[in-house]
KEDOLUM-645709 format. One record per residue: x, y, z of N, C-alpha, C in turn; residue number from 1. Coordinates in steps of 0.001 Angstrom, whole numbers, m for minus. Example, Ala and Ser with C-alpha at 12.3 -4.5 7.8 and 13.67 -1.06 7.14 Angstrom:
# residues 2
{{13190; m5690; 7800}; {12300; m4500; 7800}; {13200; m3300; 7800}; 1},
{{12850; m2250; 7080}; {13670; m1060; 7140}; {12900; 30; 7870}; 2},
END
This chain:
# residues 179
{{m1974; m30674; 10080}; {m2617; m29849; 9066}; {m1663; m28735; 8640}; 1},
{{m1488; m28316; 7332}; {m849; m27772; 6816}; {m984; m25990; 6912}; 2},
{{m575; m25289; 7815}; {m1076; m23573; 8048}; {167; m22950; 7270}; 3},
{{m602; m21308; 7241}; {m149; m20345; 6428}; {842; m19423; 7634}; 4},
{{1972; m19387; 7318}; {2200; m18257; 8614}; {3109; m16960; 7661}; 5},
{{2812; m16050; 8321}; {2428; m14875; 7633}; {3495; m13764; 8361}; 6},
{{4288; m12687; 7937}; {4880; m11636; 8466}; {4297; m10677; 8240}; 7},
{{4053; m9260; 9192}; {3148; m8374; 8653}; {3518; m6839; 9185}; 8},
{{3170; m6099; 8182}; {4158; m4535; 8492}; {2805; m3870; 8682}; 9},
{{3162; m2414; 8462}; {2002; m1797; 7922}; {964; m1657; 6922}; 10},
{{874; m2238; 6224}; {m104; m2519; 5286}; {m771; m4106; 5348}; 11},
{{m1807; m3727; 5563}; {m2365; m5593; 5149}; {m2716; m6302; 3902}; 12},
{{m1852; m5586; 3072}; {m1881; m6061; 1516}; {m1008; m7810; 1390}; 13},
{{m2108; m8224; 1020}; {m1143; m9941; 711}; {m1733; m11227; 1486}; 14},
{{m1743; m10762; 2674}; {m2076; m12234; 3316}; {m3077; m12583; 2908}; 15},
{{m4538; m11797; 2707}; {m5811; m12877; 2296}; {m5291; m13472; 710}; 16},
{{m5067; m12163; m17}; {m4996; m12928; m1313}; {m4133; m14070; m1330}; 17},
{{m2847; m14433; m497}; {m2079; m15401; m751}; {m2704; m16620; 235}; 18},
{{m3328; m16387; 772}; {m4339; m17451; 1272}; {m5261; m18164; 264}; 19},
{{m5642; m16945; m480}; {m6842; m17219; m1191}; {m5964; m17985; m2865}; 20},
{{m4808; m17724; m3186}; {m4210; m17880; m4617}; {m3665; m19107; m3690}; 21},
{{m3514; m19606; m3021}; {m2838; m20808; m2405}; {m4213; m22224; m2314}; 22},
{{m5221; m21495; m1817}; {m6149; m22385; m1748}; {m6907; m22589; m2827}; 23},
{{m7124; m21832; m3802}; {m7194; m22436; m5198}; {m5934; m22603; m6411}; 24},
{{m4790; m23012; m5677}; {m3905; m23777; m6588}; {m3559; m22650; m7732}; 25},
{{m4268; m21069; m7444}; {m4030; m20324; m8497}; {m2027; m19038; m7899}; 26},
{{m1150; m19780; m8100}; {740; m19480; m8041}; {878; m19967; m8888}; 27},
{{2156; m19543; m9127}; {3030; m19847; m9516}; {4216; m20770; m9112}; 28},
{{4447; m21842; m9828}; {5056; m23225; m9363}; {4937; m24135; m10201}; 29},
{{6269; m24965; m10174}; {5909; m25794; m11438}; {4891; m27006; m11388}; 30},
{{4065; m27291; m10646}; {2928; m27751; m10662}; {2006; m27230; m9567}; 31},
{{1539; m26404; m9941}; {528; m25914; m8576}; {m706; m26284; m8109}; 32},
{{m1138; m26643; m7383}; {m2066; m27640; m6870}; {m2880; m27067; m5878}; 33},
{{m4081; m26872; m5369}; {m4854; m25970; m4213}; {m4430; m26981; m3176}; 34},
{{m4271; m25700; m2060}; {m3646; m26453; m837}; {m4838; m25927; 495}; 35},
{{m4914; m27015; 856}; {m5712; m27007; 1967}; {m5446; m26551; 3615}; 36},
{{m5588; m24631; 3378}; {m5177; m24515; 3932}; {m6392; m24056; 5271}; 37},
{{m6298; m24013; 6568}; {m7242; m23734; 7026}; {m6965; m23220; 8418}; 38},
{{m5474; m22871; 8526}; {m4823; m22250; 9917}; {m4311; m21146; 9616}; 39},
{{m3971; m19926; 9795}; {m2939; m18673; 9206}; {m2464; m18496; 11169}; 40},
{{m1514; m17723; 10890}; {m625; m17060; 12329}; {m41; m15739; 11313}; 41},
{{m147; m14572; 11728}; {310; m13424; 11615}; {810; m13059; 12561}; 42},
{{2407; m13108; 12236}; {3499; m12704; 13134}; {3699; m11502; 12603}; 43},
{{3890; m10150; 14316}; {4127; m8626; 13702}; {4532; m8167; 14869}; 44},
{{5002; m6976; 14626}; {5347; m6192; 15833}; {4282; m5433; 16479}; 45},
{{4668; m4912; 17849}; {3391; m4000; 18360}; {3568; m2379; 18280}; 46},
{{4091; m2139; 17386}; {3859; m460; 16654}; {2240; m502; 16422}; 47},
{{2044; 370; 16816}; {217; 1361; 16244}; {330; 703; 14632}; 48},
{{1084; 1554; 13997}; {699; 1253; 12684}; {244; m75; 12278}; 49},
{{830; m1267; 12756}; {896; m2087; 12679}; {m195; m2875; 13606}; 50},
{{m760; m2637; 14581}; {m1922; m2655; 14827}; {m3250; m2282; 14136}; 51},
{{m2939; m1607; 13543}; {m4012; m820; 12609}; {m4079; m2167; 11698}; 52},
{{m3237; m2180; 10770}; {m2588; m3200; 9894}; {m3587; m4387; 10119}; 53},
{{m3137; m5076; 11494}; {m3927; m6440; 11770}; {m5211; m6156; 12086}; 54},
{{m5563; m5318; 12410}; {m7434; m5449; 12733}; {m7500; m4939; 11289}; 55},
{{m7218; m4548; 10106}; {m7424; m4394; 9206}; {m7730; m5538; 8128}; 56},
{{m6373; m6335; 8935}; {m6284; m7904; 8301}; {m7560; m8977; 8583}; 57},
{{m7789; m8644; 9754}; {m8815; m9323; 10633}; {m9952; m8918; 9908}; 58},
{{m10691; m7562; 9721}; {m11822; m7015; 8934}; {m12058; m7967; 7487}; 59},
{{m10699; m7756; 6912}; {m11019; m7923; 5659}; {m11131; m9727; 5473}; 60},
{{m10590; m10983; 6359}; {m10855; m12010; 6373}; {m12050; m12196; 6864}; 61},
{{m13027; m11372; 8099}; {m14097; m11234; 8800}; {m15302; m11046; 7637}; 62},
{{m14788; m10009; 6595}; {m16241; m9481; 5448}; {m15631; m10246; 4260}; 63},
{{m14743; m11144; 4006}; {m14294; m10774; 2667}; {m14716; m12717; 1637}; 64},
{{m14823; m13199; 2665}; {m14753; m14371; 2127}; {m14401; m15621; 2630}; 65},
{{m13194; m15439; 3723}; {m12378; m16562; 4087}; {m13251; m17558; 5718}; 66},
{{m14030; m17051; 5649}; {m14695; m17705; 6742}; {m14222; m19009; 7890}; 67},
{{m14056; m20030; 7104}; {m13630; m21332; 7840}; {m12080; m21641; 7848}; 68},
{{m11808; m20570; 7892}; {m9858; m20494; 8471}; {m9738; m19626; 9863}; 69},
{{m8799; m20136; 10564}; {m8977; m19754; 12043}; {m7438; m18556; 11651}; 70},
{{m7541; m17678; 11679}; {m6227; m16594; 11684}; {m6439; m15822; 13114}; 71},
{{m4315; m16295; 13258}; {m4059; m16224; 14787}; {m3271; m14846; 14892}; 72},
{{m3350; m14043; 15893}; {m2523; m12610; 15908}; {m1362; m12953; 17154}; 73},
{{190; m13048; 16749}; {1127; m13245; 17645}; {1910; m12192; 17343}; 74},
{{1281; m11276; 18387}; {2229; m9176; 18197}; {3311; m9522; 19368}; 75},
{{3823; m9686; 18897}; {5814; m9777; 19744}; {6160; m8228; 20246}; 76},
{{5907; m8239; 21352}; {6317; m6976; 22200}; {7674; m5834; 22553}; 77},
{{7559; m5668; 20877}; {8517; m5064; 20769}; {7805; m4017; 19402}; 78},
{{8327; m2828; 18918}; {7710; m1941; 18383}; {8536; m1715; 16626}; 79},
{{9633; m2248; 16797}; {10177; m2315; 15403}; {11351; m3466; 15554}; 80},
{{12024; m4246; 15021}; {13472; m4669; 14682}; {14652; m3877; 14624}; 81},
{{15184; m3456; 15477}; {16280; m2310; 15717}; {17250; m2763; 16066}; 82},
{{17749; m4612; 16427}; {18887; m4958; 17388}; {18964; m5971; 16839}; 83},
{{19943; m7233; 17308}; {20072; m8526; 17097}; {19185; m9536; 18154}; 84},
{{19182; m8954; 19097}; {18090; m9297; 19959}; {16466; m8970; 19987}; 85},
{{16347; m8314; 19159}; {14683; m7582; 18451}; {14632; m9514; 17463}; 86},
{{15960; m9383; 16260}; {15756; m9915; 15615}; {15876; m11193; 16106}; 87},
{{16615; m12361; 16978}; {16269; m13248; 17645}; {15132; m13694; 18168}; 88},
{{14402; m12858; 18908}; {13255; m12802; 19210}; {12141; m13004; 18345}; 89},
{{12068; m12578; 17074}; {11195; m12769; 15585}; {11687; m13543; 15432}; 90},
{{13082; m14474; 15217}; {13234; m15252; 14508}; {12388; m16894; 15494}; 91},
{{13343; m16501; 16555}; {12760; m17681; 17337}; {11100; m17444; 17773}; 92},
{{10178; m16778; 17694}; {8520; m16577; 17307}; {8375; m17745; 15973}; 93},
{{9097; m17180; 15286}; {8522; m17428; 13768}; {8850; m19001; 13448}; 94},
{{9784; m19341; 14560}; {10653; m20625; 14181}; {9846; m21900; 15056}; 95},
{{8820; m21011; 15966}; {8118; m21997; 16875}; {6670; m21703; 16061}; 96},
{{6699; m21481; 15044}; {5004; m21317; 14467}; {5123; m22065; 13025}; 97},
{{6442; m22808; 12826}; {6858; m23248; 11367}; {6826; m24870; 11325}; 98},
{{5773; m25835; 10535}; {6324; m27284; 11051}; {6686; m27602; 9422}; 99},
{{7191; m28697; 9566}; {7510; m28750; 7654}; {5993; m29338; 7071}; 100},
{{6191; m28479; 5934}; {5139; m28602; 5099}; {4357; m27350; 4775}; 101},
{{4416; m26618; 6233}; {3689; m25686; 6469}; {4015; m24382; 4880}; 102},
{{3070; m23570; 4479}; {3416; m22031; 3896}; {4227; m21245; 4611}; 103},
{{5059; m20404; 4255}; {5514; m19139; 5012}; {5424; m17840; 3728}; 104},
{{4819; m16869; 4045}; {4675; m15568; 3411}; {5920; m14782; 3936}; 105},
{{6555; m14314; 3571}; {7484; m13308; 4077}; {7188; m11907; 3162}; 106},
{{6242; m11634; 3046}; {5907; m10116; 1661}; {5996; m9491; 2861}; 107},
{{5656; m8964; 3921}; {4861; m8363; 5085}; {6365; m7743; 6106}; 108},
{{6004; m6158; 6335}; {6915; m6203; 7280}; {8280; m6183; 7046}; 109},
{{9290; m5570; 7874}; {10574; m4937; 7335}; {11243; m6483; 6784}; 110},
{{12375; m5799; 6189}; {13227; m6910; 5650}; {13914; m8025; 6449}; 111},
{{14329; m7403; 7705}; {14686; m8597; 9056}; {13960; m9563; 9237}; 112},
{{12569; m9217; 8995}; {11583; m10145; 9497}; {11006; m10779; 8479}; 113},
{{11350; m10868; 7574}; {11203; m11177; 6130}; {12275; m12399; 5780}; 114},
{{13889; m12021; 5620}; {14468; m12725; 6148}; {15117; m13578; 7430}; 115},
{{14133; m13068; 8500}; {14108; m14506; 9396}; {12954; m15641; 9076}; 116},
{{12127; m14717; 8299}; {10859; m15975; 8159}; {11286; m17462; 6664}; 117},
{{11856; m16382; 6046}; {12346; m17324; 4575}; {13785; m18100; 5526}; 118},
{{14460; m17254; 6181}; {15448; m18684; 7017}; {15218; m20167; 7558}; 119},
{{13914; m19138; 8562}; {13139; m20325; 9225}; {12730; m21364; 8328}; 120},
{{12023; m20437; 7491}; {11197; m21736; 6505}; {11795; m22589; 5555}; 121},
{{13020; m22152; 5292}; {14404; m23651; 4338}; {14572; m24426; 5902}; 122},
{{14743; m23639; 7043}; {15561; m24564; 7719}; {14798; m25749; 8536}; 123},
{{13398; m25364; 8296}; {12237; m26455; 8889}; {11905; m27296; 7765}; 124},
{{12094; m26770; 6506}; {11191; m27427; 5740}; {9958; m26970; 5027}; 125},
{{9582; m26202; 5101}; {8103; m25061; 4752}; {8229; m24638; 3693}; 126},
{{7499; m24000; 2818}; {7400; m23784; 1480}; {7770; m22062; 1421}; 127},
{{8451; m21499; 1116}; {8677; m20058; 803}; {7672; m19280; m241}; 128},
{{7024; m18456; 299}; {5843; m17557; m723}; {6033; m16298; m700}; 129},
{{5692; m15617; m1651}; {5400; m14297; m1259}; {4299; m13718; m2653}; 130},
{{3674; m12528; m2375}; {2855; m12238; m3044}; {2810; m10756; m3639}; 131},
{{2876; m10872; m4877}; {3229; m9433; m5605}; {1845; m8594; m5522}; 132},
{{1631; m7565; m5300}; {457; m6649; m5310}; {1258; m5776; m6700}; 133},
{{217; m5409; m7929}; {796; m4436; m8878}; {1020; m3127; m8089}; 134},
{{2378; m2075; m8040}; {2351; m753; m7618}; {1152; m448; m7318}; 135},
{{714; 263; m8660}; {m595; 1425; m9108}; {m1684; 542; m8102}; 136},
{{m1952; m903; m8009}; {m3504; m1379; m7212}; {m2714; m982; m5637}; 137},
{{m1244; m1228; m5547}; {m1051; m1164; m4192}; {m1314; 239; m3660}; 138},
{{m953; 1401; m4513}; {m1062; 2597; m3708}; {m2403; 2921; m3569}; 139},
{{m3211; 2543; m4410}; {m5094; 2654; m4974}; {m5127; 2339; m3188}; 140},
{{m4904; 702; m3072}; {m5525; 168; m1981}; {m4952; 629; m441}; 141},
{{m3843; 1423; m343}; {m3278; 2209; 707}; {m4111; 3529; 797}; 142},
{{m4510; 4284; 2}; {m5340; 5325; 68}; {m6657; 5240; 363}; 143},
{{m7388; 4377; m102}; {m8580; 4059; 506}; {m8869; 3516; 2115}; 144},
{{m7642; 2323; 2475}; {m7275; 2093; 4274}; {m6999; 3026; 4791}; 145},
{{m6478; 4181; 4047}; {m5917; 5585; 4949}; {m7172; 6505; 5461}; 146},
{{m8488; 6263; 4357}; {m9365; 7093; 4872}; {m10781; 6501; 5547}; 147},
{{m9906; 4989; 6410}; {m11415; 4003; 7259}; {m11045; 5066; 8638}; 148},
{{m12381; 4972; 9668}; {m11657; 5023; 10676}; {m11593; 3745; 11472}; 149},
{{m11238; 4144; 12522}; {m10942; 2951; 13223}; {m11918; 2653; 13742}; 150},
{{m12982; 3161; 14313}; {m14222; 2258; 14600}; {m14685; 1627; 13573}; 151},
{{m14625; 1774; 12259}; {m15246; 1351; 11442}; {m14108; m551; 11523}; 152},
{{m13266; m154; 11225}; {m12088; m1174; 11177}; {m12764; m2031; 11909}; 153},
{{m12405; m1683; 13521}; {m12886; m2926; 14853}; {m14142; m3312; 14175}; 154},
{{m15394; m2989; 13836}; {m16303; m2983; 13582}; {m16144; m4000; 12314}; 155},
{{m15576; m4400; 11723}; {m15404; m5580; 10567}; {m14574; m6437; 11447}; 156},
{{m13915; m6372; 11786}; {m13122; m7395; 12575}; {m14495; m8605; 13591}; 157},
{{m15222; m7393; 13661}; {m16086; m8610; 14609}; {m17511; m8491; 13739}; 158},
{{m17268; m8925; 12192}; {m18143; m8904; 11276}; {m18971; m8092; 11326}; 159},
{{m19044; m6402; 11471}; {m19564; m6021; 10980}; {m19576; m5114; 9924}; 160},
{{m19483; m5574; 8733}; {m19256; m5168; 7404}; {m19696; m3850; 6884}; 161},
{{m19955; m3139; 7432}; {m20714; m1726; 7279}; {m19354; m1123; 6271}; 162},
{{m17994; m1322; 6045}; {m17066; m254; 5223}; {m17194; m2108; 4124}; 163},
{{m17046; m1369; 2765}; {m16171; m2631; 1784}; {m15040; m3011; 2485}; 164},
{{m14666; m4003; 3055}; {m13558; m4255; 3187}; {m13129; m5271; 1724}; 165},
{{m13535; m5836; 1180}; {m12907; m6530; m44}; {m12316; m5261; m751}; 166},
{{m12719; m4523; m951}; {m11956; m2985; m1934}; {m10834; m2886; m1420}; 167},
{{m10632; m3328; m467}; {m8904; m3805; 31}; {m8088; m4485; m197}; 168},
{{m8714; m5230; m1327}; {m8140; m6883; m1462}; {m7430; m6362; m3225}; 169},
{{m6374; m6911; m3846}; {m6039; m6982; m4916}; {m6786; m8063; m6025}; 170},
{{m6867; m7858; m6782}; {m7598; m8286; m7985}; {m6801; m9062; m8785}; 171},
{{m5262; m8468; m8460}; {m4307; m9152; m9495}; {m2795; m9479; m9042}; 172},
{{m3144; m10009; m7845}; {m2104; m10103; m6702}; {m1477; m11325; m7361}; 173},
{{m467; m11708; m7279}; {75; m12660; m7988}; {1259; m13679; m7256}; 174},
{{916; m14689; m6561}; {1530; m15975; m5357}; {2336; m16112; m6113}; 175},
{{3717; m16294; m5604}; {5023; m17160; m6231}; {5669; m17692; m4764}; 176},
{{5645; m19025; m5513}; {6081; m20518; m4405}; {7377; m20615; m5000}; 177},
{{8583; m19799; m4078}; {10026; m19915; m4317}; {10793; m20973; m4221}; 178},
{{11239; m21921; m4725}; {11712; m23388; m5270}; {13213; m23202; m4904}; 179},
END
């Protein structure tokens, strides 16, 4: 079965929508087609921020819509990409979560880990994505995550929807399948 695997920083801007613009065939590509996708893996580091980030990610797939996709959290125990050995470590994560065919998002998360995921994914075979959020909706939707708290957060993560979490989501996020 064909999964989404995902890089992820501080912000959880991208992964649902490119889940969601992937599974209705709505990218960019010269024939784009809805892909059946129904696995995600979010590969990230274990910085706070970035914790925040994924139970954020988790909330907003939990209230938002995506129901019958299983999204997996693999936080690599390390707190940023600072070495060649930080970056080995992401690469070879990312390189054991990639089969051909599979999506890879690389929007998410510093540039190391961005370009180990687009490496991985020519060198397996996987489709290269990433997903544009407009500026102006991206900073909109950073200011509003800035003022959840965190109980509220955990609290969508295990469905309970009490904050909008869709008001998190972009409206006009825009998938491009890099050829």
């Amino acid at each position: 079965m064909v999964k989404l695997v995902c890089t992820l920083g501080t912000s959880p801007g991208g992964i649902f929508e490119t889940l969601g613009n992937l599974r209705k065939g709505n990218y960019e590509a010269e024939n784009p087609i809805p892909v059946n996708i129904k696995e995600v893996y979010v590969i990230r580091t274990s910085d706070k921020a970035v914790d925040i980030a994924w139970k954020l990610v988790k909330a907003i797939f939990a209230c938002c819509g995506e129901k019958d996709v299983t999204i997996s959290d693999i936080s690599l125990q390390i707190t940023d990409i600072t070495s060649n050995s930080d970056y080995e470590l992401f690469m070879k994560e990312v390189s054991s979560r990639i089969s051909k065919g599979d999506y890879v998002d690389f929007t998410g998360g510093r540039k190391a880990m961005s370009v180990a995921a687009a490496i991985a994914a020519k060198e397996l075979n996987a489709h290269i994505v990433t997903t544009i959020i407009p500026q102006n909706e991206y900073n909109e939707i950073a200011q509003r995550a800035k003022g959840l708290k965190e109980e509220d957060i955990i609290a969508g993560g295990n469905r309970d929807c009490r904050v909008d979490f869709c008001s998190l989501t972009s409206k006009n996020a825009r998938t491009i399948l890099l050829q």
